[in-house]
N, C-alpha and C positions, 0 to 999 in steps of 0.2 A: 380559404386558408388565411390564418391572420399574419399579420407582418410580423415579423421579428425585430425587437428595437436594439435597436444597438447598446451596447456596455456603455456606460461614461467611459471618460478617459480618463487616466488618472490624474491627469494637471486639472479635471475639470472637481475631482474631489479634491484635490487638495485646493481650489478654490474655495468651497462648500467649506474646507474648513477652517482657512483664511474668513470668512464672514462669521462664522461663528466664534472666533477666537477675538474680531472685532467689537462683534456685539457685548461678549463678556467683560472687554477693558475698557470701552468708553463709557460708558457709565460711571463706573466708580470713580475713573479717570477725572471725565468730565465734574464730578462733583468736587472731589478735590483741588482741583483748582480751583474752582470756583470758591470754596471757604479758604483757601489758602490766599487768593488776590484778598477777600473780603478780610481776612484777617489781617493782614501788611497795610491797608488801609487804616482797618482798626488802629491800627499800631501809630501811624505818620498823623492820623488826624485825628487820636485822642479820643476814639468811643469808643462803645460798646457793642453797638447793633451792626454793623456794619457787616463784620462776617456772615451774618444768618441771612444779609442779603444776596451775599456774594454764592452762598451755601443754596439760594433758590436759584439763583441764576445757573448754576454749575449743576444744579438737577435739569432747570428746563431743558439745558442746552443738551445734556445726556440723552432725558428724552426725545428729543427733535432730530438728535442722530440717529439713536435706535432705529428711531422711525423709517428715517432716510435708507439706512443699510435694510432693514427688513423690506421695504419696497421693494429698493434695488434686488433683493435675492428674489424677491418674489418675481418679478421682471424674467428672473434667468430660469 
């Protein structure tokens, strides 16, 4: 006879949905700032380029979260 698994609890879906509503906002999150520092730079020391680096930075670091949270659910 096979076991019967238990229901989640609901604090444990509403964690489940807590990580997904994380994965959704740091991303775009992260990139935004990051062209947002990059462009205040732009601004104090007179270039141009500088935002599109600030704008890769504010993507890697998006990614590297992602990642982080995706692990971590996977974990759970």
């Amino acid at each position: 006879m096979p076991k019967e698994q238990p229901e989640k609890s609901e604090k444990n879906n509403w964690s489940e949905v807590n990580n997904y509503i994380e994965l959704a906002v740091i991303f775009p999150a992260a990139t935004l700032i990051g062209w947002i520092i990059g462009h205040i730079l732009d601004v104090y020391l007179h270039r141009d380029w500088i935002q599109f680096v600030g704008l890769g930075f504010g993507i890697a670091a998006g990614f590297i979260q992602l990642f982080r949270v995706g692990l971590k659910a996977s974990r759970e």
